[in-house]
N, C-alpha and C positions, 0 to 999 in steps of 0.2 A: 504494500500500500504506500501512494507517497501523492506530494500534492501536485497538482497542474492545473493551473489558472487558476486557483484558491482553491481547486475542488481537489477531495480524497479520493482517487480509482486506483486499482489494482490491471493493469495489464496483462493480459494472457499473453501475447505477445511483445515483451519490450521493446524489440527491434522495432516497432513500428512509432513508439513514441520517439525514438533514438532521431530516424529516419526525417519525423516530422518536425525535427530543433536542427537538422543539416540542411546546411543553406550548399548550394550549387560549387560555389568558389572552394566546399571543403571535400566532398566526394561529388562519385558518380552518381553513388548511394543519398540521394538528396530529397528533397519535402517538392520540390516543383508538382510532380504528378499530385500528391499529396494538396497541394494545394489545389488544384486544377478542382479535385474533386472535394475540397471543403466550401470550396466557394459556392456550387451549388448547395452543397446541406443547406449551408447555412443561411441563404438564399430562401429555401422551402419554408425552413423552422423560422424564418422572419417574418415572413409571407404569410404562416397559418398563424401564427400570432396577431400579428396586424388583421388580420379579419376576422380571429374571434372577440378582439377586445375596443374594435373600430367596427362596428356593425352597420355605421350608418356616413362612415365615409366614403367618398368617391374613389374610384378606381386611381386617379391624377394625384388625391392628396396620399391616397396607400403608397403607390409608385414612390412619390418623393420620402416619404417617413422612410420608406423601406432600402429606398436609396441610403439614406442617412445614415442610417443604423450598418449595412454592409461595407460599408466606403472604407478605404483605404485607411483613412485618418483616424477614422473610430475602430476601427479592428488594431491599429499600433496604440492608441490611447488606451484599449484593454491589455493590450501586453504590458504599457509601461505601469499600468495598478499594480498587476502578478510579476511584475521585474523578471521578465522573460530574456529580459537580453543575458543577464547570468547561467542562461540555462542553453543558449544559440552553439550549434556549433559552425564557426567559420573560419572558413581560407586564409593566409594570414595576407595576403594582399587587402580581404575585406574587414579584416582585422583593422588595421592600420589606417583605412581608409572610414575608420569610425563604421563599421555597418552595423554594428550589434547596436547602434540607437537609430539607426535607419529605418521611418515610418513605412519604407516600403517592405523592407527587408522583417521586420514584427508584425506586420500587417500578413501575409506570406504564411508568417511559422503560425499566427493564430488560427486560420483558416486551416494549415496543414495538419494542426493538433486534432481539431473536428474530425477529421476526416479518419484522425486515425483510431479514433474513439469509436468513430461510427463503425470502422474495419472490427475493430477489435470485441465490442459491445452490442453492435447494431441498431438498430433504427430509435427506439425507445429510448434507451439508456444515455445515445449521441443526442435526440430533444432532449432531453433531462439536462444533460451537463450543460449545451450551449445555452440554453434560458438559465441557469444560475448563475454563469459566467457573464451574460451580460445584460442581466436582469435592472442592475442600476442603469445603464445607457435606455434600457426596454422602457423603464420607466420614466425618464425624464425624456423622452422621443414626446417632439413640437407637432400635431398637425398642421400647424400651418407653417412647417418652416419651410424657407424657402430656399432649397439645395443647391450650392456650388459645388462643382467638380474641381479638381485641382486644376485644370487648365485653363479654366476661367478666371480662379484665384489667382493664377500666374499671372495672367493677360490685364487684368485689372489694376494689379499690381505696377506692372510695367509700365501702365499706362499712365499710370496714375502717378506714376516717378518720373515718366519724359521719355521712358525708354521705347527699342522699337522693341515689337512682339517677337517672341520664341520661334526659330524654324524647329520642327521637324520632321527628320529628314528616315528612313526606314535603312538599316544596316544590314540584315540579313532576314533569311525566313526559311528554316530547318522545318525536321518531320516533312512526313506522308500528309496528307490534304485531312485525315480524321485528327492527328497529334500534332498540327501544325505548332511550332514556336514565331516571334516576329522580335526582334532585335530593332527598338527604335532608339535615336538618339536627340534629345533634345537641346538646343543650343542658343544660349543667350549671350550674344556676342558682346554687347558693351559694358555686361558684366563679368566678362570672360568666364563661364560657368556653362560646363558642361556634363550631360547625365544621360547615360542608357539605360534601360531597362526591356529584361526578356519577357513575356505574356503570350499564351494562348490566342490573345485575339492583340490586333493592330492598335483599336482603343484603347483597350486597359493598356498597352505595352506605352502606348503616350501619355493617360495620366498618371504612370507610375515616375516614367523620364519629368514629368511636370511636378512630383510631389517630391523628388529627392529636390531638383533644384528650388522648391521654396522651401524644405529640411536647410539645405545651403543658406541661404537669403538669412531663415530668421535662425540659424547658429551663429552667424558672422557676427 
């Protein structure tokens, strides 16, 4: 028995929680697939939450709470309550380059946790633990808030400082057409600051490259 994300589970298989705290830069043996498929759990379990305790909202105001609550930002802000980054295992390039406080890189291992709870536990036990783990975020979820993605934050940002907007630009695209990866890179030249990130899909792959570089922005 031991703790993960404040919660107490016992894993039949430990390799799997091992797997879901290794970021890419330290094995082959990494959380990425792991992630691929926390994202949707946890996706569902937000999903049937918000409509049985939003019975009379709209489809538009669901969509954006549900946004809210999956985003990148709020899934690293659940890692940094549970001090997850003491627990990451990374490459020593991503070592050095600070990744273990990186909101994309906590954001990743939270979802990759899910996933491996739900591997290991299954469907039941994986709702159980995601709703205690983020039951304070569940709870103070705004319906009326009005959702920024990171790349907006960026642009806003930029804009709002004089600068020009962020190019970018797509670096590579691995996997078979069903496991695709996309490799983008984001670049803010008059800040001299630049950020890639790998993702499943082409968006998320850009507002992950969008959320390190405002991690950059406001650590400076």
């Amino acid at each position: 028995m031991e703790i993960v994300l404040g919660q107490k589970i016992e894993f039949e298989n430990p390799n799997l929680l091992n797997q879901a705290l290794t970021h890419r830069s330290a094995s082959k043996a990494n959380n990425e697939r792991l992630e691929f498929l926390g994202d949707s759990i946890l996706g569902f379990v937000t999903t049937k939450w918000l409509f049985a305790n939003y019975p009379k909202l709209t489809e538009g105001k669901l969509s954006r709470m549900r946004s809210s609550l999956v985003k990148g930002e709020t899934l690293a802000s659940v890692a940094r309550k549970y001090k997850l980054s003491d627990r990451l295992i990374l490459g020593v390039g991503e070592l050095k380059s600070g990744g273990f406080n990186r909101s994309s890189v906590l954001a990743d291992a939270v979802e990759a946790i899910f996933a491996a709870v739900y591997l290991d536990k299954g469907t039941e036990i994986a709702e159980t633990f995601i709703l205690n783990v983020m039951q304070d975020w569940f709870d103070k979820v705004n319906p009326n808030i009005s959702d920024k993605d990171a790349k907006t934050k960026l642009q806003e940002y930029l804009q709002q400082n004089g600068y020009e907007l962020p190019s970018y630009r797509l670096i590579s695209t691995q996997g078979k057409d069903h496991l695709q990866t996309f490799t983008i890179d984001c670049n803010v030249k008059q800040l001299k600051l630049t950020a890639q990130a790998t993702k499943r899909s082409r968006k998320k792959a850009e507002q992950n490259s969008a959320q390190i570089i405002l991690d950059m922005i406001n650590n400076e």
